[in-house]
DRENTORKOL-3810 file (N, C-alpha, C; in nm, 4 decimals):
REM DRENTORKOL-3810
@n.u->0.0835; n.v->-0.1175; n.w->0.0000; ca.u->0.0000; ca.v->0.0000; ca.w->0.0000; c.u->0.0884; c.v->0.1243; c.w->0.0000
@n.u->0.0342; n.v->0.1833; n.w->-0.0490; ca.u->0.1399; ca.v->0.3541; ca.w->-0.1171; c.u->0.0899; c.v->0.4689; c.w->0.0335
@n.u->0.1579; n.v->0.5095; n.w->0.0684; ca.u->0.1151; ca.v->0.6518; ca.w->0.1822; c.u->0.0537; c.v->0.7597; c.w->0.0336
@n.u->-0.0428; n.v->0.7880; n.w->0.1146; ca.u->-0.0299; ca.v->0.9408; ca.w->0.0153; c.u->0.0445; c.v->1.1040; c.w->0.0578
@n.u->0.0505; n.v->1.1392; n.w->-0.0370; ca.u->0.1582; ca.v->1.1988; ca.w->-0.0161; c.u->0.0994; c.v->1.3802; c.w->0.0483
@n.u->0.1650; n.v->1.4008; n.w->0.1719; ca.u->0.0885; ca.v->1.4838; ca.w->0.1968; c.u->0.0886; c.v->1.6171; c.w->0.1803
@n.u->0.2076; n.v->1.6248; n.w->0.0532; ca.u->0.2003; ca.v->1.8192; ca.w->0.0062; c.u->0.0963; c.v->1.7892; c.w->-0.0872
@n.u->0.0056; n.v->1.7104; n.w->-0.1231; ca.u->-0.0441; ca.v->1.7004; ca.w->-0.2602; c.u->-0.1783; c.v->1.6218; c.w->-0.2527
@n.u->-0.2471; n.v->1.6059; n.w->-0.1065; ca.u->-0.3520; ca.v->1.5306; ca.w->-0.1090; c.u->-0.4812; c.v->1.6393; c.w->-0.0711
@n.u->-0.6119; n.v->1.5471; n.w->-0.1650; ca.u->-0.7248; ca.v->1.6484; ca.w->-0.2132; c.u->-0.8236; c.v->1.5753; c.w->-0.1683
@n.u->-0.9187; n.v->1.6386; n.w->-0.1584; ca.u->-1.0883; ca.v->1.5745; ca.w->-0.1098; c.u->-1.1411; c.v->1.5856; c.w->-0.2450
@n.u->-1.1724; n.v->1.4886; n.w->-0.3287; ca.u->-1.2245; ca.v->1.4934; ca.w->-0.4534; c.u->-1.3930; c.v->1.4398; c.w->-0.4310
@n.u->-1.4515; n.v->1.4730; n.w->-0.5443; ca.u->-1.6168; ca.v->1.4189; ca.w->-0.5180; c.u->-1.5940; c.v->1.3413; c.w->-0.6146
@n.u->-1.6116; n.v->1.2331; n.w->-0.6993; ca.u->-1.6419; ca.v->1.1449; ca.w->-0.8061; c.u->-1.8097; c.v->1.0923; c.w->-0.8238
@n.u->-1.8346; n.v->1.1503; n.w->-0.9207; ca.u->-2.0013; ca.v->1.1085; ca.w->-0.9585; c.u->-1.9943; c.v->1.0206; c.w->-1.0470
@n.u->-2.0089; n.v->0.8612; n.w->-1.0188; ca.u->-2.0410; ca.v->0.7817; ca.w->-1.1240; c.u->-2.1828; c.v->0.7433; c.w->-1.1861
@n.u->-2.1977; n.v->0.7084; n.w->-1.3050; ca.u->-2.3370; ca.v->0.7133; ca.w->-1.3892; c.u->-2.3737; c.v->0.5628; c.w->-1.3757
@n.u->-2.3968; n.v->0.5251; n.w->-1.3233; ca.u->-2.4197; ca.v->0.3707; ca.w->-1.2526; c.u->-2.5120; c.v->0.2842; c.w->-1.1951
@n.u->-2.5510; n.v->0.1695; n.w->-1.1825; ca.u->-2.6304; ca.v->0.1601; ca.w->-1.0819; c.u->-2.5987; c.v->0.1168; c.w->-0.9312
@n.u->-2.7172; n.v->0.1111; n.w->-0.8467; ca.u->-2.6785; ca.v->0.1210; ca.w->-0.6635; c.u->-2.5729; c.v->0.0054; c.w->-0.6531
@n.u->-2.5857; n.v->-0.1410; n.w->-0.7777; ca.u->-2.4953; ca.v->-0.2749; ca.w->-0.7102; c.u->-2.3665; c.v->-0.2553; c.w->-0.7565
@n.u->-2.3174; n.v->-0.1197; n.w->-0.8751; ca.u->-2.1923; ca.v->-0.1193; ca.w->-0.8790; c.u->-2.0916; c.v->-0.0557; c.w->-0.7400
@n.u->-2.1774; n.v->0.0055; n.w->-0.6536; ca.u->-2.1372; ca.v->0.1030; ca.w->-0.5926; c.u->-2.0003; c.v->0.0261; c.w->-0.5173
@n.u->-2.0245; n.v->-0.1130; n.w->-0.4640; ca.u->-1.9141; ca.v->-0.1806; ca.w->-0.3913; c.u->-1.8034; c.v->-0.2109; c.w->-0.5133
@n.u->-1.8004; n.v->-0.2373; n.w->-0.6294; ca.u->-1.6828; ca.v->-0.2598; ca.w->-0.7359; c.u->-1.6147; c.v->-0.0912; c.w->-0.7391
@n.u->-1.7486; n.v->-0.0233; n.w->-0.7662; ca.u->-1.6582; ca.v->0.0926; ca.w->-0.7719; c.u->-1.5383; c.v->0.1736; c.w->-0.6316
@n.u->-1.6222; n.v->0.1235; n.w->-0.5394; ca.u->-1.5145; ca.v->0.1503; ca.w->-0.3929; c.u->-1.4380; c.v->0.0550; c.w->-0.3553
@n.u->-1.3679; n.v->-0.0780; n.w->-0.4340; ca.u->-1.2859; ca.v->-0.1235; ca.w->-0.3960; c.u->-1.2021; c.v->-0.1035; c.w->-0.5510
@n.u->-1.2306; n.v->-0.0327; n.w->-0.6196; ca.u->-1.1356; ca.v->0.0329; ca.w->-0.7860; c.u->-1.0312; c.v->0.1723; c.w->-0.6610
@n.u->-1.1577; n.v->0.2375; n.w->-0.6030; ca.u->-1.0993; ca.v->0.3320; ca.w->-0.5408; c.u->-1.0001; c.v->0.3038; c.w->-0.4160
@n.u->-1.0052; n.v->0.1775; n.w->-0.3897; ca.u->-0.9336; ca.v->0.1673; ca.w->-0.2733; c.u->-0.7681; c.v->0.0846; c.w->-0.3328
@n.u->-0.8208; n.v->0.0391; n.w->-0.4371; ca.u->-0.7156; ca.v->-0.0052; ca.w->-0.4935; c.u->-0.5879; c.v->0.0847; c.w->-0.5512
@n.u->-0.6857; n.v->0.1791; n.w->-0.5993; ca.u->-0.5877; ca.v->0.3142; ca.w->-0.6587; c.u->-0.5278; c.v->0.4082; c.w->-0.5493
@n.u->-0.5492; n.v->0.3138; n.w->-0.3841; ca.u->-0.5023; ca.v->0.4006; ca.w->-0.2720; c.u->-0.5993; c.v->0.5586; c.w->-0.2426
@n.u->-0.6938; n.v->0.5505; n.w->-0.2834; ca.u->-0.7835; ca.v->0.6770; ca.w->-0.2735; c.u->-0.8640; c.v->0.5648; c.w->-0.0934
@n.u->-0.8848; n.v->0.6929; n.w->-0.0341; ca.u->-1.0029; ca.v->0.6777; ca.w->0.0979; c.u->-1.1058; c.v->0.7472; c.w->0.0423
@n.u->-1.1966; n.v->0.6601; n.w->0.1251; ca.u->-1.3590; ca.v->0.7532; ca.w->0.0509; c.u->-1.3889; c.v->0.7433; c.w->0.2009
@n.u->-1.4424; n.v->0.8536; n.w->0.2451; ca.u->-1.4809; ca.v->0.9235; ca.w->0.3160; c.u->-1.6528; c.v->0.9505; c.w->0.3425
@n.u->-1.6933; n.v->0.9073; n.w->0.2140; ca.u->-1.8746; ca.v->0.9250; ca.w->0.2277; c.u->-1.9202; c.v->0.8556; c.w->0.0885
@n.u->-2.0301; n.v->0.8280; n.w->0.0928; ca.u->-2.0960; ca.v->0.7787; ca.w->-0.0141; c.u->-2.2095; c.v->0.8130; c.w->-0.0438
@n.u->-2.2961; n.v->0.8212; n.w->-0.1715; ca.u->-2.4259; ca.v->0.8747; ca.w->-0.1400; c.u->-2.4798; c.v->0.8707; c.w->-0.3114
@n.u->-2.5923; n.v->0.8145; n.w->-0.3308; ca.u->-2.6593; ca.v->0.7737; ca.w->-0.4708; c.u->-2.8058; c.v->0.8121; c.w->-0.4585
@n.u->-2.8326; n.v->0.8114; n.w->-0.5720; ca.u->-2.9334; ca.v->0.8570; ca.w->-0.6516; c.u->-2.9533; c.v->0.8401; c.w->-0.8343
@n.u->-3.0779; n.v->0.7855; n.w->-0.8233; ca.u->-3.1397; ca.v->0.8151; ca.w->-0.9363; c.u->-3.0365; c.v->0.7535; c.w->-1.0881
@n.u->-2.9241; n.v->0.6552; n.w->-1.0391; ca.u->-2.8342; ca.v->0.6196; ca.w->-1.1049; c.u->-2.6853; c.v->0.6946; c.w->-1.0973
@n.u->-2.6694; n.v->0.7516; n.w->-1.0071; ca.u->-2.5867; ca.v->0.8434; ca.w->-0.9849; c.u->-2.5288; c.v->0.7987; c.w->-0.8586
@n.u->-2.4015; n.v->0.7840; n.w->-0.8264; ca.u->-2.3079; ca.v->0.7431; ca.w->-0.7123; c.u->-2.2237; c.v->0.8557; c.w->-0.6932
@n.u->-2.2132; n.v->0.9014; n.w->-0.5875; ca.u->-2.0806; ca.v->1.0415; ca.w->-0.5498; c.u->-2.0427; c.v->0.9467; c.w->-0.4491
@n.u->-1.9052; n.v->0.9611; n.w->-0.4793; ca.u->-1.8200; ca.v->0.9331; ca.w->-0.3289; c.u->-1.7110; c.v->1.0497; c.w->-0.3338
@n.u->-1.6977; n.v->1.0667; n.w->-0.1800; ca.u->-1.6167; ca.v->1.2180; ca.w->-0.1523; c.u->-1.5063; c.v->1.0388; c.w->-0.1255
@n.u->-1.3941; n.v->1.1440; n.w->-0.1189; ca.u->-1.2747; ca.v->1.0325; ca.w->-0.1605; c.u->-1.0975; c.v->1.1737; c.w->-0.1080
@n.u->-1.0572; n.v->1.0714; n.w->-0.0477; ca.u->-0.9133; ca.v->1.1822; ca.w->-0.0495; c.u->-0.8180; c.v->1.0790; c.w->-0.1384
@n.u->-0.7331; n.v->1.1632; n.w->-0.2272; ca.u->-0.6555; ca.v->1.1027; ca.w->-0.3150; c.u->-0.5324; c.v->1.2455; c.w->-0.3189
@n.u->-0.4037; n.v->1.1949; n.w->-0.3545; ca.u->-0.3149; ca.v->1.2605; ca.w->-0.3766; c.u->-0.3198; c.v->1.2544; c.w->-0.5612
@n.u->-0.2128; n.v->1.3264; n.w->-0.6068; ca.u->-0.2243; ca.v->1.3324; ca.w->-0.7617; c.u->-0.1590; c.v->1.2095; c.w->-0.8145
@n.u->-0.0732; n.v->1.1241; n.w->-0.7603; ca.u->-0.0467; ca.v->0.9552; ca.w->-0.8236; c.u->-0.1496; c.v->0.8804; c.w->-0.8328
@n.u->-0.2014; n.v->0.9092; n.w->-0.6538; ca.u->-0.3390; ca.v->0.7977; ca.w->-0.6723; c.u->-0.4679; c.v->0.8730; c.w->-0.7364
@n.u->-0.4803; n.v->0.9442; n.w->-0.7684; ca.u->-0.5892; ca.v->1.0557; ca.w->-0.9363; c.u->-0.5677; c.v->0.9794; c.w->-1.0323
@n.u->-0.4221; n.v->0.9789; n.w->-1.0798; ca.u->-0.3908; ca.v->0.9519; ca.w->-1.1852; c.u->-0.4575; c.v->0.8404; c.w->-1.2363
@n.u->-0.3785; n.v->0.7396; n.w->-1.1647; ca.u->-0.4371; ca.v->0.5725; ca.w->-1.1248; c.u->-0.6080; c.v->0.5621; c.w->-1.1011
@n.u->-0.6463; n.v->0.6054; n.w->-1.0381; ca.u->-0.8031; ca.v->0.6115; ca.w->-1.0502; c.u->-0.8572; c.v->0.6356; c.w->-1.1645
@n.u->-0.7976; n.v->0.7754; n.w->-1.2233; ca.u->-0.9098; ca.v->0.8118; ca.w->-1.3717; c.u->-0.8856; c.v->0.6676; c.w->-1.4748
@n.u->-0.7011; n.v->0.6583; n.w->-1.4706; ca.u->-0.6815; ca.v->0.5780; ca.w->-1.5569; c.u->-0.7779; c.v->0.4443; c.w->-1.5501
@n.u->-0.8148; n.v->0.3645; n.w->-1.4530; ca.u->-0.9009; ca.v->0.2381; ca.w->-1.4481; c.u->-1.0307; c.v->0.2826; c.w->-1.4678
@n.u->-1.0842; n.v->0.3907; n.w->-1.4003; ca.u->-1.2429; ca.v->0.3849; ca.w->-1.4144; c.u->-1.2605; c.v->0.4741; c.w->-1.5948
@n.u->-1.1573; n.v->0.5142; n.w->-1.6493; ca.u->-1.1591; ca.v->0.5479; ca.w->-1.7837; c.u->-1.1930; c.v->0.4434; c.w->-1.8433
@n.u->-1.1240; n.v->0.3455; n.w->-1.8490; ca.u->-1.1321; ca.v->0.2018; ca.w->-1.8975; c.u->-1.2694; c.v->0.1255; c.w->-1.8494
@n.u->-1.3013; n.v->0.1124; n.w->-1.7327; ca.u->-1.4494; ca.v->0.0335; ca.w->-1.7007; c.u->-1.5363; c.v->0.1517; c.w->-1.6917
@n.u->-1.5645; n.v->0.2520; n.w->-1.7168; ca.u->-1.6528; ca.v->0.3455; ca.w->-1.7079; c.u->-1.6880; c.v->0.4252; c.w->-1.7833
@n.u->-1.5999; n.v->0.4455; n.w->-1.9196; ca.u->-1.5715; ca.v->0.5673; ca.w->-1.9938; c.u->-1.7187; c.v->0.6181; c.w->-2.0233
@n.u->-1.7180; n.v->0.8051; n.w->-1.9668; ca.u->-1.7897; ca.v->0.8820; ca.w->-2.0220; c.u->-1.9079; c.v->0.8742; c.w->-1.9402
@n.u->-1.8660; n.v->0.7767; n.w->-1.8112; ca.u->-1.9705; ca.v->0.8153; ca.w->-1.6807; c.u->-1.9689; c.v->0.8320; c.w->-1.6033
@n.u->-1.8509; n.v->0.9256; n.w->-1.5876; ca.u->-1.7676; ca.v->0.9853; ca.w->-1.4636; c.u->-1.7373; c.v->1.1125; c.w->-1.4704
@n.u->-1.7580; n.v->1.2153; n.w->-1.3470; ca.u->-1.7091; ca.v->1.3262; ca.w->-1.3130; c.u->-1.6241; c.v->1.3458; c.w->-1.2213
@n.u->-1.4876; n.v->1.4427; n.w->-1.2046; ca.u->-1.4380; ca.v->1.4320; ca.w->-1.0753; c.u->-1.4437; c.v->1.6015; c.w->-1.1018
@n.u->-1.4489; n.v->1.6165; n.w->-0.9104; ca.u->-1.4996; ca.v->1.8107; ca.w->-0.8809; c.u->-1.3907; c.v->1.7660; c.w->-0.7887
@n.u->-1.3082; n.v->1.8903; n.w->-0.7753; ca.u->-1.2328; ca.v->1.8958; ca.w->-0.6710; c.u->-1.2695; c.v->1.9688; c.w->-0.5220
@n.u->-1.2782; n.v->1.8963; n.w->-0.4556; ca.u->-1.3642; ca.v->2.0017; ca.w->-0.2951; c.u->-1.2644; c.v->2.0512; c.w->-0.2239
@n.u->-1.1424; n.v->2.0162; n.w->-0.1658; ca.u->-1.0612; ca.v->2.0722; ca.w->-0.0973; c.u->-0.9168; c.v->2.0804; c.w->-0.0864
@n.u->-0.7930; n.v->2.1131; n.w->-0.0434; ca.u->-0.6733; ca.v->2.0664; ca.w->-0.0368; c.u->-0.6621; c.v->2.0392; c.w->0.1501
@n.u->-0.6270; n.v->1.9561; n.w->0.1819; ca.u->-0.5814; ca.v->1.8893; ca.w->0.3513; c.u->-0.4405; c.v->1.9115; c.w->0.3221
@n.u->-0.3981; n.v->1.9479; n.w->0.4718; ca.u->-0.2729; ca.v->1.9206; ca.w->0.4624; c.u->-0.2727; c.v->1.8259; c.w->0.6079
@n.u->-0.1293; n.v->1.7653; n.w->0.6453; ca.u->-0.0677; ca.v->1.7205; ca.w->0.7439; c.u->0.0497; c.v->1.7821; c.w->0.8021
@n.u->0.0027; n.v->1.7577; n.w->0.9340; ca.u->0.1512; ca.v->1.8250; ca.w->1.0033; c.u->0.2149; c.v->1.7691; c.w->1.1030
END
């Protein structure tokens, strides 16, 4: 498992276009890419998970859910955290 890195880690929202039974594949894609999700919450075919990810584990995330998802995904950026 990778630390994330903490000059560079973000609270991202990810909205997938999905239904409610992908929601567990899609949070263990995210846990794989070293992202924490922090909340979850669906609708209407629509999955948001708030998620902290640094920019390696972004990278790695878009790159897989590009591939199993393409063109039903949004990422909003919500915050920068730091550690001290």
């Amino acid at each position: 498992m990778r630390r994330l890195d903490k000059d560079s880690a973000w609270i991202f929202e990810m909205a997938v276009k999905s239904s409610r039974s992908e929601a567990n594949k899609i949070g263990d894609i995210i846990e794989d890419s070293n992202g924490v999700i922090l909340g979850r919450r669906s609708s209407d075919d629509i999955i948001k998970f708030l998620i902290v990810l640094d920019l390696v584990s972004l990278d790695d995330l878009i790159n897989k859910m590009v591939t199993i998802y393409p063109g039903k995904m949004k990422f909003r950026k919500a915050k920068v955290i730091s550690f001290e």
